[in-house]
Backbone as ProteinMPNN parsed JSONL, in Angstrom:
{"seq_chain_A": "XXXXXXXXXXXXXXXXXXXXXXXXXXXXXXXXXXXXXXXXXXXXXXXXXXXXXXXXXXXXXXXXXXXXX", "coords_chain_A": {"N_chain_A": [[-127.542, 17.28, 74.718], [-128.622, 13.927, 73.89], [-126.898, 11.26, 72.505], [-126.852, 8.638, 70.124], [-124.985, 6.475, 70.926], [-125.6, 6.796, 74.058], [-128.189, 6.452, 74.249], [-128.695, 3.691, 73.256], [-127.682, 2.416, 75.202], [-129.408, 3.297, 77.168], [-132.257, 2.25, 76.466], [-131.141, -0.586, 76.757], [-130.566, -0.827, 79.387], [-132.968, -0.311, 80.832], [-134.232, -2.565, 80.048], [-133.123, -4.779, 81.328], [-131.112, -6.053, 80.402], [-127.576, -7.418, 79.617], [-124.288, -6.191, 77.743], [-122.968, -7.981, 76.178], [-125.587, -9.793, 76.215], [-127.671, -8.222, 74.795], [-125.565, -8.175, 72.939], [-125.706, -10.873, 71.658], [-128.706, -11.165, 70.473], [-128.658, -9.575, 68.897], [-126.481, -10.434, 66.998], [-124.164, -9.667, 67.09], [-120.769, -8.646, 67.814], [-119.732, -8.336, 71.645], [-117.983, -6.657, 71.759], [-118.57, -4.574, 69.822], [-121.128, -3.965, 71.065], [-120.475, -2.394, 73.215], [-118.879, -0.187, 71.831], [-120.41, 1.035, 70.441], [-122.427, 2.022, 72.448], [-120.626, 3.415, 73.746], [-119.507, 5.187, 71.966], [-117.592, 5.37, 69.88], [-117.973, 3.354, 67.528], [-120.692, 3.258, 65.214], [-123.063, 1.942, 64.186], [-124.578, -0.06, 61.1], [-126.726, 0.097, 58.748], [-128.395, -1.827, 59.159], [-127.272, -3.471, 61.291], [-128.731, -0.928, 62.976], [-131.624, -1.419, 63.006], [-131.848, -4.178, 63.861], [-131.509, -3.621, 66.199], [-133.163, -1.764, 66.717], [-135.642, -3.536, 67.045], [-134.547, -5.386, 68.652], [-134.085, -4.138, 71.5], [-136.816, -3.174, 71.288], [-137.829, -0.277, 70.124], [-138.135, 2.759, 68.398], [-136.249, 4.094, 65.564], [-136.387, 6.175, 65.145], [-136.127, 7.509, 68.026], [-133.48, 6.296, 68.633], [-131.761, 7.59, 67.149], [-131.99, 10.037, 67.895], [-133.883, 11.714, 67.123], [-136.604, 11.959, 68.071], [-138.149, 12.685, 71.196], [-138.973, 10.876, 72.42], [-140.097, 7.279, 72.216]], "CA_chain_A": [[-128.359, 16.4, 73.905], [-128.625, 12.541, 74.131], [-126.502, 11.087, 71.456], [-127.459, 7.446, 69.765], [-125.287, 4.959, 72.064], [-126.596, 6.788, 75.275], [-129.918, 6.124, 73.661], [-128.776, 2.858, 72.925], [-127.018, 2.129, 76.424], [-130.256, 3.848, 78.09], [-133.111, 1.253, 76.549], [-130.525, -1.521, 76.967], [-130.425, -1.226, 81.081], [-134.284, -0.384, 81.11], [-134.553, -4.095, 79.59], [-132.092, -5.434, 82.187], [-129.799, -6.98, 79.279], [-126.207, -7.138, 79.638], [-124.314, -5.926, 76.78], [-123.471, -9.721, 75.917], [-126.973, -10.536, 75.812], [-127.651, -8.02, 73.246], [-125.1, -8.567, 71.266], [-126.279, -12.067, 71.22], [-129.729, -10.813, 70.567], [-128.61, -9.195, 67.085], [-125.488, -11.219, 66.221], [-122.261, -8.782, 66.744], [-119.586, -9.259, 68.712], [-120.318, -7.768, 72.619], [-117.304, -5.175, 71.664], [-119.362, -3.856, 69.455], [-121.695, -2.729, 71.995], [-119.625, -1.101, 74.411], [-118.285, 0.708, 70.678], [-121.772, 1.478, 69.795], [-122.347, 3.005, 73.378], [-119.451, 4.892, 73.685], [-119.189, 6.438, 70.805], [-116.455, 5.028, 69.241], [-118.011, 2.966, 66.638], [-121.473, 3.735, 64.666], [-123.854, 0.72, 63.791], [-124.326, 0.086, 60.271], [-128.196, 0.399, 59.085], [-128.632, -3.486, 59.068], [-127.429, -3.268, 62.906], [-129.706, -0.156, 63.748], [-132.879, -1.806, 62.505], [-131.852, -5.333, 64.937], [-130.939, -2.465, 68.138], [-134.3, -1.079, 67.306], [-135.966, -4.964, 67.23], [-134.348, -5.97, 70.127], [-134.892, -2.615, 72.47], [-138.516, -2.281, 71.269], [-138.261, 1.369, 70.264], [-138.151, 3.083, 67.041], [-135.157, 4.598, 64.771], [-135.743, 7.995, 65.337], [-136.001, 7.344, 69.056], [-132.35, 5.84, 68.908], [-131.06, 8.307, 66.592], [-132.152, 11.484, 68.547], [-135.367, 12.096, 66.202], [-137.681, 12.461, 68.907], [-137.707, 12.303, 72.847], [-140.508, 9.669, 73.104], [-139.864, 6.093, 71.723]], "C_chain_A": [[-127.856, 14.966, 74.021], [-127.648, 11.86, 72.838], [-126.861, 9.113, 71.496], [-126.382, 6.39, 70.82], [-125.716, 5.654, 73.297], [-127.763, 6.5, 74.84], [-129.651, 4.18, 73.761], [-128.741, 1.725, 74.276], [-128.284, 2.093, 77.635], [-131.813, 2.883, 77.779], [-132.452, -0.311, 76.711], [-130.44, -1.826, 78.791], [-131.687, -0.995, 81.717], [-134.55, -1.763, 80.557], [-133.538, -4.511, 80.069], [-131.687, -6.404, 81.065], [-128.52, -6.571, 79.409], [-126.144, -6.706, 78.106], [-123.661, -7.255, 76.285], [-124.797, -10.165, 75.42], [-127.362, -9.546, 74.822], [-126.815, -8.198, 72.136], [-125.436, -10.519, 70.5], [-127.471, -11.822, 70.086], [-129.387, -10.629, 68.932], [-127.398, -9.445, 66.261], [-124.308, -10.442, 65.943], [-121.423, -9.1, 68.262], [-120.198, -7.76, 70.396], [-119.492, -6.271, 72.565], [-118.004, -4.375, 71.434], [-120.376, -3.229, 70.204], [-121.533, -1.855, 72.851], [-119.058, -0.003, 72.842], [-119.215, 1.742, 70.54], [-121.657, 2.578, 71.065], [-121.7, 3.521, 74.021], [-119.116, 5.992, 73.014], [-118.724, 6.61, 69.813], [-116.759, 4.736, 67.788], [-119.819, 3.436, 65.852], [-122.149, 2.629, 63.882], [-124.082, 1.076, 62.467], [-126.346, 0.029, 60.357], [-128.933, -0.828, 59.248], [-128.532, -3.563, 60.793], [-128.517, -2.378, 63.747], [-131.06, -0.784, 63.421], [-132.866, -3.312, 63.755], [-131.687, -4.784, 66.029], [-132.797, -2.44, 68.003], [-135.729, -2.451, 67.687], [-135.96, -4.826, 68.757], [-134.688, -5.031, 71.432], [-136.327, -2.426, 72.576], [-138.931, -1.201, 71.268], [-137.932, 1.976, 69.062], [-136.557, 3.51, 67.043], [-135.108, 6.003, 65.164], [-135.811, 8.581, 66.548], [-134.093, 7.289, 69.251], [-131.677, 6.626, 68.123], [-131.539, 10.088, 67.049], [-133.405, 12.498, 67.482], [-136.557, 12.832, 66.849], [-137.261, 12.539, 70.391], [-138.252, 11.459, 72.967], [-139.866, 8.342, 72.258], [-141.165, 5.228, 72.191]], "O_chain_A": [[-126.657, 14.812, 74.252], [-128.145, 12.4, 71.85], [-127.051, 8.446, 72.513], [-126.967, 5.535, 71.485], [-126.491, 4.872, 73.846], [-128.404, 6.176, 75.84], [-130.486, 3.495, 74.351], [-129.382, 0.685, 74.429], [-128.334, 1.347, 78.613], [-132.549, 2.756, 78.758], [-133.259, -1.236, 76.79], [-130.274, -2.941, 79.286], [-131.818, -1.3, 82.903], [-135.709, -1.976, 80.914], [-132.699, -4.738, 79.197], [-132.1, -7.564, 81.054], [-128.28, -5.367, 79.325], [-127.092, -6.704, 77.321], [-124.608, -7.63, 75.593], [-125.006, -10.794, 74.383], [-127.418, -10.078, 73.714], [-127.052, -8.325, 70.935], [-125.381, -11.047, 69.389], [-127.282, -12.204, 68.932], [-129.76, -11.349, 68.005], [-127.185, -8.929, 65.164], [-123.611, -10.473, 64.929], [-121.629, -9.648, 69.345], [-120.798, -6.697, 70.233], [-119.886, -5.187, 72.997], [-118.324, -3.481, 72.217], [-120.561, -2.02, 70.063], [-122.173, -0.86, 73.19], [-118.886, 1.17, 73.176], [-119.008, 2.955, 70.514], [-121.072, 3.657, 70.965], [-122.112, 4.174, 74.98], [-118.685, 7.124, 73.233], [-118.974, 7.451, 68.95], [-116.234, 5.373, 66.874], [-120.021, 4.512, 66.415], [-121.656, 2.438, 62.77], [-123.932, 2.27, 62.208], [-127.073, -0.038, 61.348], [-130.14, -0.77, 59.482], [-129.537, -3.692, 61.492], [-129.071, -2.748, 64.782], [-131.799, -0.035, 64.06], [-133.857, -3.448, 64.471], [-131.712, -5.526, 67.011], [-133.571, -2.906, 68.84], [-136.622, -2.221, 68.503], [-136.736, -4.442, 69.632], [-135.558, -5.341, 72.245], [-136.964, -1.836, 73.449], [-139.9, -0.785, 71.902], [-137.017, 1.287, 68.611], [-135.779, 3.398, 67.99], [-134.161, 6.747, 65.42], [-135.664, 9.799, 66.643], [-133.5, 8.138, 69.917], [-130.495, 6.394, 68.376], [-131.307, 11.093, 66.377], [-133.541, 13.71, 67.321], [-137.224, 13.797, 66.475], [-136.075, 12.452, 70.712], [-137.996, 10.978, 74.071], [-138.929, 8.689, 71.538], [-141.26, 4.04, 71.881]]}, "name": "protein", "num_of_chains": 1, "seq": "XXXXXXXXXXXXXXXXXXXXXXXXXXXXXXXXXXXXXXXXXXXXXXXXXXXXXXXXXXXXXXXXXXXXX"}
C-alpha cells in the first residue's frame, strides 16, 4: 500500500517541482519535505490542506483514502 509521503513525493515529480519549490510553495522549511516523504515526519493538518493546494489533489487522495485524486 502507498503510504502519504509516497503520495506526496509521487504528485510532487508529476508537477516537475523540486522539493525546494514546494516547500516554498506552502512555507516550510525544504527538510520538511524530504521528512514528509520519507516518513519520518507527518504534516500537521494546516500543512496537509497547503500539500493538497499546491499538488492539486484532494486529502483523501494524499492520505491513502482513495486511488484516484
Amino acid at each position: 500500500m502507498i503510504e502519504l509521503g509516497e503520495r506526496i513525493k509521487e504528485k510532487r515529480i508529476s508537477l516537475e517541482l523540486s522539493q525546494k519549490q514546494l516547500s516554498e510553495l506552502i512555507g516550510v522549511h525544504q527538510t520538511s519535505i524530504s521528512q514528509y516523504e520519507s516518513g519520518e515526519k507527518t504534516p500537521s493538518i494546516e500543512v496537509l490542506i497547503k500539500l493538497v493546494k499546491a499538488l492539486d489533489t484532494t486529502a483523501d487522495y494524499l492520505l491513502c483514502l482513495t486511488e484516484f485524486d
